[in-house]
C-alpha positions as CSV (number, residue, x, y, z in Angstrom):
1,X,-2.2,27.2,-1.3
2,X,-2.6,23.8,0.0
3,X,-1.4,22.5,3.2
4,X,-1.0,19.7,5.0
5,X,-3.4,20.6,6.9
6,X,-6.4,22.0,5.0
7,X,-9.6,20.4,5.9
8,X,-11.1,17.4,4.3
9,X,-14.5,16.9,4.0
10,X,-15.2,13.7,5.3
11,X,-18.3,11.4,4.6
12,X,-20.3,10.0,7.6
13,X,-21.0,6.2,7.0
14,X,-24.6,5.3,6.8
15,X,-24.2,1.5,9.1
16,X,-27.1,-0.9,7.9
17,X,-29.4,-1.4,10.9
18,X,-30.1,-5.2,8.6
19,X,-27.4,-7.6,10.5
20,X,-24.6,-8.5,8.1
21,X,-26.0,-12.3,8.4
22,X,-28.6,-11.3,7.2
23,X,-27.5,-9.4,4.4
24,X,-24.9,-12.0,3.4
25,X,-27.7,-14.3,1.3
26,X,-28.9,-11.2,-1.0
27,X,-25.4,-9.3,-1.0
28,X,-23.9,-8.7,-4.2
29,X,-20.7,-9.7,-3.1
30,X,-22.3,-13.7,-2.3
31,X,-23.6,-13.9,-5.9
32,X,-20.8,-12.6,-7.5
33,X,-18.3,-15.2,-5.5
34,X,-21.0,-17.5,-6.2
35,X,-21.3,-16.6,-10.3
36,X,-16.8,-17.1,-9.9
37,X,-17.2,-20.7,-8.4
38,X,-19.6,-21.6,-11.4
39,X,-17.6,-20.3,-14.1
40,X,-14.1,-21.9,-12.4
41,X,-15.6,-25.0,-13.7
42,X,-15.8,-25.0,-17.5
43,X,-12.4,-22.4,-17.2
44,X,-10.9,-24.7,-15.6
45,X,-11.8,-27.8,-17.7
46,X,-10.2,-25.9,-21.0
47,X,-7.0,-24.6,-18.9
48,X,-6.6,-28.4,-17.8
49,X,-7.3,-29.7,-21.2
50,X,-4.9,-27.0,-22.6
51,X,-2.1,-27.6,-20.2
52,X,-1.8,-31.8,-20.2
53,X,-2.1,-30.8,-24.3
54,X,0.8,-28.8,-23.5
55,X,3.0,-31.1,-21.7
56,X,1.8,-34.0,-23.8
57,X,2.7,-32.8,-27.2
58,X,6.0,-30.9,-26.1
59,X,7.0,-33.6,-24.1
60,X,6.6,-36.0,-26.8
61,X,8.6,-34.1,-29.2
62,X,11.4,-33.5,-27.5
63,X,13.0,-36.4,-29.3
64,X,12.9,-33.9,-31.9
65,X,13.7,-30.0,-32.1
66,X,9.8,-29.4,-32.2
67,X,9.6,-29.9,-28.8
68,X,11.3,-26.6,-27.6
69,X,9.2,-24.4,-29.0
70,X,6.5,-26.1,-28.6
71,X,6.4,-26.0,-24.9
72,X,7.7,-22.2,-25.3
73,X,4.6,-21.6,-27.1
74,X,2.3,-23.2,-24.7
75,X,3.8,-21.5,-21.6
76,X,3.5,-18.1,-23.4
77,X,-0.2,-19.6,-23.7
78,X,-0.8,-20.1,-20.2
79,X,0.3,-16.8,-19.2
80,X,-2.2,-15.5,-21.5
81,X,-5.0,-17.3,-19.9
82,X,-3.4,-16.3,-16.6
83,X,-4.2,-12.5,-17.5
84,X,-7.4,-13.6,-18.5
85,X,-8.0,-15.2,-14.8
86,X,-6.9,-12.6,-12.7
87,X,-9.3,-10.0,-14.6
88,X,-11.9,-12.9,-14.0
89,X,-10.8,-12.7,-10.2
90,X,-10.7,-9.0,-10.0
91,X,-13.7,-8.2,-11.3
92,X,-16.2,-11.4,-9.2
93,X,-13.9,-11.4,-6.4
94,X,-12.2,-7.3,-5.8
95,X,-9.1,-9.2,-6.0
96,X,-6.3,-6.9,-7.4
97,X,-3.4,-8.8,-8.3
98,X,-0.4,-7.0,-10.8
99,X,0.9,-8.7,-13.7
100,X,4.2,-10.7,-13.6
101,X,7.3,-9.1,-15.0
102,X,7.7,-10.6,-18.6
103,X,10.2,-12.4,-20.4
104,X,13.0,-10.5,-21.0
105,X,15.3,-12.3,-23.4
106,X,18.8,-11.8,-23.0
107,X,19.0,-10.5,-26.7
108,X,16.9,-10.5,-29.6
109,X,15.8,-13.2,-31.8
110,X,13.6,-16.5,-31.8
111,X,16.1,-18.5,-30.2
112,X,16.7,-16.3,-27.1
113,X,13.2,-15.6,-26.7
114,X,12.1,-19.5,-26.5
115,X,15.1,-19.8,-23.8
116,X,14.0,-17.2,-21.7
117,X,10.4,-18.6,-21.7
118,X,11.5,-21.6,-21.0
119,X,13.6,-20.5,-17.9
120,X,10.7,-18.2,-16.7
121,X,9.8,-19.4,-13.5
122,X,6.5,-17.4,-13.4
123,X,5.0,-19.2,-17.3
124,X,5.9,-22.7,-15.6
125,X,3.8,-21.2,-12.5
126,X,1.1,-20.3,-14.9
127,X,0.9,-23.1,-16.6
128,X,1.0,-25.3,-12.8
129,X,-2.1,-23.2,-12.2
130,X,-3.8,-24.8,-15.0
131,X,-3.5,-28.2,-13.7
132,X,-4.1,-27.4,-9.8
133,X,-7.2,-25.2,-10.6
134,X,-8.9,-28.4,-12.3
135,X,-9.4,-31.0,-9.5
136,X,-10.6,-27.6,-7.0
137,X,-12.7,-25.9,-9.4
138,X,-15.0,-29.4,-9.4
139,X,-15.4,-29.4,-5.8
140,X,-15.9,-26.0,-5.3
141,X,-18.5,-26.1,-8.2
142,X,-20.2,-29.3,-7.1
143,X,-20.1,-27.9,-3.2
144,X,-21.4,-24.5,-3.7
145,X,-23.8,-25.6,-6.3
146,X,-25.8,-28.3,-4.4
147,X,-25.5,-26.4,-1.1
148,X,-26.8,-23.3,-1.8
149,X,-29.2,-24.2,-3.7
150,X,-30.6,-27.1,-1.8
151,X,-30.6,-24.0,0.6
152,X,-33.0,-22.1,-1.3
153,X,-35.1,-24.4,-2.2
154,X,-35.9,-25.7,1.4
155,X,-36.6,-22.2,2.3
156,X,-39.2,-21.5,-0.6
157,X,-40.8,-25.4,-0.2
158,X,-44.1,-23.4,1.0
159,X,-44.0,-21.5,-2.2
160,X,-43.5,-24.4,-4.5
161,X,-45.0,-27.4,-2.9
162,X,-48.0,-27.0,-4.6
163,X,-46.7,-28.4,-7.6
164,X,-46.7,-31.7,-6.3
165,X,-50.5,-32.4,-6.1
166,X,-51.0,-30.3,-8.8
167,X,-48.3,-32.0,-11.1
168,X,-47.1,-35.0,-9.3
169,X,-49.8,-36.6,-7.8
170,X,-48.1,-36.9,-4.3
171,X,-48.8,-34.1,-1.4
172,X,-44.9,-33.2,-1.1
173,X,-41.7,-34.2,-1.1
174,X,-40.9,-37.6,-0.1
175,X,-38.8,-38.5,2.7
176,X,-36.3,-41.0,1.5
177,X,-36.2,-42.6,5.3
178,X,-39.4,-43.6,5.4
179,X,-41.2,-42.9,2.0
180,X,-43.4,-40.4,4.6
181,X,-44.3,-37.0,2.9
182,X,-44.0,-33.8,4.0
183,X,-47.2,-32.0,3.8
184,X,-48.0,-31.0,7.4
185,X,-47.6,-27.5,8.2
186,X,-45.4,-28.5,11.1
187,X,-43.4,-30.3,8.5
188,X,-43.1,-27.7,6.0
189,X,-42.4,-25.1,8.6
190,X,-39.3,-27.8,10.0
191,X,-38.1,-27.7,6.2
192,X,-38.2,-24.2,5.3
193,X,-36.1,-23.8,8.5
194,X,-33.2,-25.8,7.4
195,X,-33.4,-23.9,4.6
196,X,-33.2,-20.9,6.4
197,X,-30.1,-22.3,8.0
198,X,-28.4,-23.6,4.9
199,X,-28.9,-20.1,3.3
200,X,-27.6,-18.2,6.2
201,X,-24.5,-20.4,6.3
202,X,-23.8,-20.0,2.1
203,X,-22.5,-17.1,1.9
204,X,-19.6,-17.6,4.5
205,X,-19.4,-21.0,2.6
206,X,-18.7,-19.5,-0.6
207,X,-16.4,-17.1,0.7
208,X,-14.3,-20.0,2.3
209,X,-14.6,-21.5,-1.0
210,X,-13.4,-18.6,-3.3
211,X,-10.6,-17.5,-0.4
212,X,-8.8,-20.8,-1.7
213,X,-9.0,-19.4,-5.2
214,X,-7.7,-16.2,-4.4
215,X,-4.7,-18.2,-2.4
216,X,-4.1,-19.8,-6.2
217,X,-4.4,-16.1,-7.9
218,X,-2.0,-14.2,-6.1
219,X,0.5,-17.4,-5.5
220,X,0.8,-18.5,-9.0
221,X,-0.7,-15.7,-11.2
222,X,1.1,-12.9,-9.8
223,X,4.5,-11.7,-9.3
224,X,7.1,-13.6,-6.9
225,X,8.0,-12.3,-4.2
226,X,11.4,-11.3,-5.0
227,X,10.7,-9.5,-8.2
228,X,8.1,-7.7,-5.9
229,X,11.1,-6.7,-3.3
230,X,13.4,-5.3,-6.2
231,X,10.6,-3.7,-8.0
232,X,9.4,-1.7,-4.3
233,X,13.5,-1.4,-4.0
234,X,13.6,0.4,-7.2
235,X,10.4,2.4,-6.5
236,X,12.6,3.3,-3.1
237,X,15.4,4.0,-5.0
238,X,13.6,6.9,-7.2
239,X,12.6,8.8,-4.1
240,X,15.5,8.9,-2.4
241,X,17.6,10.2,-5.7
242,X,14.7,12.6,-6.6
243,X,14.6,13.6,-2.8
244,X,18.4,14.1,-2.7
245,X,18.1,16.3,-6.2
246,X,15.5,18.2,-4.3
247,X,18.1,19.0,-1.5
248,X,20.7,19.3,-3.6
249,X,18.6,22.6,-5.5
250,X,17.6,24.0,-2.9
251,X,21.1,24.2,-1.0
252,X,22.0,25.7,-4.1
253,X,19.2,28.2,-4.2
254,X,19.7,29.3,-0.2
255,X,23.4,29.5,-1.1
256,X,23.0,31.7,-4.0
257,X,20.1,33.9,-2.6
258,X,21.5,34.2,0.8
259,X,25.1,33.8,2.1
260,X,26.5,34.6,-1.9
261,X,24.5,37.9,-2.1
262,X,25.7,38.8,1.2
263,X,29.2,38.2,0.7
264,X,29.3,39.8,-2.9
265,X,27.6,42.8,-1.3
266,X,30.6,42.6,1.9
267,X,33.2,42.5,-1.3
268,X,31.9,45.4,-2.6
269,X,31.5,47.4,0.4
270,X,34.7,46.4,1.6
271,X,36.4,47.7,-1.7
272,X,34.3,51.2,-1.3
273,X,35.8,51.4,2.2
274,X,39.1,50.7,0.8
275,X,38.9,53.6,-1.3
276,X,37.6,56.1,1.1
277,X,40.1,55.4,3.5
278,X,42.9,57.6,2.7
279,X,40.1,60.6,2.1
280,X,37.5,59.9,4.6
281,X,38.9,57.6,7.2
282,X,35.0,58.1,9.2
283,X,33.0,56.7,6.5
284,X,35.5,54.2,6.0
285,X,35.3,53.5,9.6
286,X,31.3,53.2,9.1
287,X,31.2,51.2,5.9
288,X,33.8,48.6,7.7
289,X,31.3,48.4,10.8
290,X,28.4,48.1,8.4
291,X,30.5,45.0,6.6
292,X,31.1,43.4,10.2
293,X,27.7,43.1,10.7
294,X,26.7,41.7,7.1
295,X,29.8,39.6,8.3
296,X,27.6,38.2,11.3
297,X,24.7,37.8,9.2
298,X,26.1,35.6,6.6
299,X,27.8,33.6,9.4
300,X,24.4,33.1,10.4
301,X,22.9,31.7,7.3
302,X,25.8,29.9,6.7
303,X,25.1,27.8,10.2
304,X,21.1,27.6,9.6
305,X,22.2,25.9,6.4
306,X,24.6,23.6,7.6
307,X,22.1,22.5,10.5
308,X,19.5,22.4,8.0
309,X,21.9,19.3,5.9
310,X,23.0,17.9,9.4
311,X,23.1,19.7,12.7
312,X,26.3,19.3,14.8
313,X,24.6,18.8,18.0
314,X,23.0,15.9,16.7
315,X,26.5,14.4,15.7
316,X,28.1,15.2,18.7
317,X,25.3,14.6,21.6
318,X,22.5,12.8,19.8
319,X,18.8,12.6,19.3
320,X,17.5,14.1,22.7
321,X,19.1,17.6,22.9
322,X,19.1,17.7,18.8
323,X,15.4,17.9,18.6
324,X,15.1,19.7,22.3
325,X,17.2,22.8,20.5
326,X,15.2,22.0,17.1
327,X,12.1,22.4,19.8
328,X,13.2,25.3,21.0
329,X,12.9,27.3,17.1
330,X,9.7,26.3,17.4
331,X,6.6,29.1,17.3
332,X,5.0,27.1,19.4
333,X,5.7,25.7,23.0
334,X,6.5,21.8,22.6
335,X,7.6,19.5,25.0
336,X,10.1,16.8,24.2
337,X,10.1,13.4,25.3
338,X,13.0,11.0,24.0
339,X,13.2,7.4,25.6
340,X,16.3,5.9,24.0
341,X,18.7,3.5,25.7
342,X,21.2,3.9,23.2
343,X,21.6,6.2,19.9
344,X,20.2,4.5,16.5
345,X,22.2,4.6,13.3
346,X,23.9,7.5,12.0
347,X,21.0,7.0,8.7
348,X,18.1,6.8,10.8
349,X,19.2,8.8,13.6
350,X,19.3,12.1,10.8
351,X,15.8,10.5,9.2
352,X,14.1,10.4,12.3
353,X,15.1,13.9,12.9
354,X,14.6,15.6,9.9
355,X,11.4,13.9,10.4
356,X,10.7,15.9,13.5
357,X,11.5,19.0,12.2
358,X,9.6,18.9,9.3
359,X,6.6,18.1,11.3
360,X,7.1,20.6,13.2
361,X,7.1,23.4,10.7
362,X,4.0,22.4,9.6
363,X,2.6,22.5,13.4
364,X,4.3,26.3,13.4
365,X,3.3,27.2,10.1
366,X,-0.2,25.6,9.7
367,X,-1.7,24.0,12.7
368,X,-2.7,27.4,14.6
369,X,-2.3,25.1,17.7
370,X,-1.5,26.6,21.4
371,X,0.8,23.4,22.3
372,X,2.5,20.8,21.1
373,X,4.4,17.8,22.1
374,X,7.5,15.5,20.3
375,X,7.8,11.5,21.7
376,X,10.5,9.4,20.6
377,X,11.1,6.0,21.9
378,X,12.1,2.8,20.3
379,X,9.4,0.0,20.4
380,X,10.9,-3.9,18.9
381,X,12.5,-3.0,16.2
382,X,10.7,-0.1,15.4
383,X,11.9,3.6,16.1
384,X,9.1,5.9,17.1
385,X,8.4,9.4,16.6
386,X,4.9,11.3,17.6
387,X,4.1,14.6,17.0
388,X,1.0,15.9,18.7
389,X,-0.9,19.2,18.5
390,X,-3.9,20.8,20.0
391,X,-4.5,23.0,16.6
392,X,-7.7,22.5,13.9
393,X,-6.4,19.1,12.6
394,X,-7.3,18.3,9.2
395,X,-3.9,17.1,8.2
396,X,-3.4,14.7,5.1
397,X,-0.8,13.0,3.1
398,X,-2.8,13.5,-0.4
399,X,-0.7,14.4,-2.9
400,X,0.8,17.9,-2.9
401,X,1.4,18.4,0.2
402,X,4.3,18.5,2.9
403,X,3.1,15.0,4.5
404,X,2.5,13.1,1.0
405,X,6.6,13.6,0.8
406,X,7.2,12.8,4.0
407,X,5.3,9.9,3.5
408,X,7.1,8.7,0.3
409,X,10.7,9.6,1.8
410,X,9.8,7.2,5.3
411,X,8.7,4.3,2.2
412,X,11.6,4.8,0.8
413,X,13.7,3.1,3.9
414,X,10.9,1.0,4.9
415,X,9.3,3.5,7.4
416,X,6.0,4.5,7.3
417,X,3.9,7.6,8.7
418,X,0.6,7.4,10.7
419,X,-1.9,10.5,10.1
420,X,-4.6,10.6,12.6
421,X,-5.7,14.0,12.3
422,X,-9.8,14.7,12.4
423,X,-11.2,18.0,11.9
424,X,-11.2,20.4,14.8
425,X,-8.1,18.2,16.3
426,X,-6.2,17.1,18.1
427,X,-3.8,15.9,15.7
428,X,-1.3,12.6,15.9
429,X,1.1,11.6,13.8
430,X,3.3,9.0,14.0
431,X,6.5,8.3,11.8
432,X,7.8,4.6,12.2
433,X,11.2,3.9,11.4
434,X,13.5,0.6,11.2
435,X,15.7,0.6,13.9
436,X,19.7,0.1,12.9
437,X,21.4,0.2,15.8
């Protein structure tokens, strides 16, 4: 069965011992940024051409009823061509941007459809990009273009030069200064090194030039920033009512398996005891000492269960002796730490420990570690909590294990966890909460 802690093979990097300046000129990265900046032009002429079309012809029949759908149509357009530029930009630039939500009309039919397209904030931003990309796409294009290749062909002059006196008539290229050319190896060798320079400094010219483009991408081709927040708030949303089912069922299950059994077996003993009384008041006697001890037992469960949905102590006294007494369960010897000046939210207060304790089971039930140590503190606006063992390590959040959940139920209220776990140990993790005071 995987745990969270079953070891991960890890790959070793392999670094480069060529410097990444040097690199950059003949990366695949440079001339696939580069290829993006050549293509923007021509794309971009169309999308322009298409959009002023666009605004043009719907703009001049608005005096009519054409004019609606008309610009309806050509927005729908544009976000076509936007899906067409952010595959462009994903596949020359590594840029992963997610589609826009699409119109939704209110309700069916032509009518409602063209209104919702018209009222769609993220078709006129589509159809802005068209326009914006135009005058940028030319400069980039023009920029990029002349510099890196006036780059390359400085440095390979040696190579080349020959076709001047061969084809040309002239010894080299001609200075424009002083109509002097350069043919002397002193000369040549000056020229080859600005190219040298000019190709060295592309590549981190390109990727200045593209970072502009993907600034356009994700601003105008992708999804705004609030229809980002509620579609994370109704990712959030699923977690915490599939993590509450999940707590729900298994309440159920330790209920029905555990205290239930035990009290339907008390019933019946009691009754057997009941019956014997009059005939055998010993084995009565027995039987109802027998029940007073299932009697203890099921008082027991009952209180594991109701510390396990919210421990008293952590109502009544708080964080600090809450997770000392959930430290003291533990298999393994930990030391508490809790640095609060003043108790957190109710909500994050029972996160942050149900947190700790889950950790903690896993250090118990999977770390084989000798010590362990629980630090909680509050840090901005943060509120910490670090769990640190001396076992194998090898601990993960992929999926199917205990941390992958833990990680998705911290998301889920804007938390997060930190996993720093390498094989052979120590391990550290870190679970980062908001702090509601």
């Amino acid at each position: 069965m995987e745990s969270a802690y079953t070891p991960q093979p890890r790959p070793r990097p392999h670094p480069s011992r060529v410097p990444v300046a040097l690199r950059a000129p003949v990366s695949g990265r440079t001339w696939r940024e580069f290829l993006y900046l050549l293509l923007s032009y021509p794309i971009a002429c169309l999308m322009f051409v298409y959009a002023v079309g666009v605004i043009t012809v719907g703009a001049g029949l608005l005096v009519t009823f054409l004019g609606i759908p008309v610009l309806a149509g050509g927005l729908a357009g544009a976000r076509g061509l936007g899906v067409l530029e952010r595959a462009r930009a994903r596949a020359l630039l590594g840029l992963e941007v997610a589609a826009p939500e699409p119109v939704r009309p209110a309700k069916p039919g032509p009518m409602a459809w063209i209104g919702a397209a018209l009222k769609s904030g993220v078709s006129w931003r589509h159809l802005l990009y068209c326009l914006l990309h135009f005058p940028w796409a030319i400069f980039a294009f023009v920029f990029s273009l002349t510099f890196w290749t006036l780059g390359w062909l400085l440095l390979t002059y040696p190579l080349w030069r020959w076709t001047f006196p061969a084809y040309l008539g002239q010894p080299g290229i001609q200075l424009w200064v002083d109509g002097r050319y350069v043919d002397t190896p002193a000369e040549i060798g000056l020229v080859s090194g600005t190219g040298l320079l000019l190709v060295l400094a592309g590549p981190w010219l390109i990727r200045g030039l593209t970072q502009v483009d993907r600034v356009l991408v994700q601003g105008l081709l992708g999804p705004s920033s609030l229809a980002t927040r509620v579609s994370q708030l109704e990712s959030d949303r699923g977690v915490v009512v599939d993590t509450a089912a999940a707590d729900l069922r298994r309440i159920e299950r330790d209920l029905h398996d555990g205290a239930q059994a035990r009290l339907v077996s008390l019933a019946m003993d009691l009754g057997l005891a009941k019956e014997k009384l009059a005939e055998d008041p010993q084995a009565a006697a027995k039987m109802v000492d027998e029940a007073h001890g299932e009697v203890k037992i099921a008082l027991q469960e009952l209180r594991d269960l109701a510390r396990g949905i919210h421990p008293a102590i952590l109502t009544d006294r708080g964080l600090g002796p809450a997770l000392s007494a959930l430290a003291a369960r533990c298999t393994v010897p930990v030391t508490v730490t809790v640095d609060l000046d003043h108790r957190p939210a109710a909500a994050i207060e029972g996160i942050a420990y149900f947190t700790a304790s889950e950790l903690l089971q896993n250090v118990s039930k999977h770390a084989r570690a000798g010590a362990a140590t629980l630090d909680v503190w509050r840090t901005g606006d943060r509120l910490m909590v670090l769990v640190t063992d001396d076992g194998r390590g090898g601990a993960h959040t992929d999926d199917g294990t205990g941390l992958a959940g833990l990680s998705e139920r911290l998301a889920a209220v804007e938390g997060l966890l930190i996993v720093d776990s390498p094989v052979g140990g120590p391990t550290h993790i870190t679970a980062e909460l908001p702090w509601r005071g």
